[in-house]
C-alpha positions, 0 to 999 in steps of 0.5 A: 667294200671289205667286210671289215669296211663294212662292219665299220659302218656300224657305228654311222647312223644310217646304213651305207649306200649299198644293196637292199640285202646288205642293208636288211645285214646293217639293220639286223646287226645294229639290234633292228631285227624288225626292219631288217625283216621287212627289207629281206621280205622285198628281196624276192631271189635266193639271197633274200630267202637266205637273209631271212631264213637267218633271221628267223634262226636268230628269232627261234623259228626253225620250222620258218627258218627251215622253209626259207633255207630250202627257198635260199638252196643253202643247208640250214645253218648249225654255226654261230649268228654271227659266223652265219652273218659273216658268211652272208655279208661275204658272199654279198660283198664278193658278187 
């Protein structure tokens, strides 16, 4: 899947058949940052500490969104959400 295909299953009710990670992705960019959360809280290795250090950014806690960075081995992001978003999905969609 692109991440033009997958940006267009936003518009279907339900999140495709796909990863828990790119499903906590679909949930965050549907407006459901609470389930997105719990999704990424399940996701114990490094691509789950990185969709919920994002997701912290996106709620305003740095100081928890730093942890997670430093747990995901990624520098905390400056760039937009959703370049950040993009960048997460990209990297999930090519594994």
């Amino acid at each position: 899947m692109t991440i033009d295909e997958f940006r267009a299953t936003l518009q279907n009710a339900a999140p495709p058949d796909s990863s828990a990670p790119l499903q906590a992705l679909w949930h965050d960019a549907r407006g459901d940052w609470n389930r997105a959360h719990e999704i990424a809280q399940d996701i114990d290795d490094e691509m789950g500490a990185w969709i919920h250090a994002y997701l912290h950014r996106k709620e305003g806690d740095a100081g928890n969104a730093a942890y997670w960075y430093r747990r995901a081995r990624q520098p905390v992001a400056s760039d937009s959400l959703e370049d950040e978003w993009t960048r997460i999905a990209t990297a999930l969609l090519t594994r």
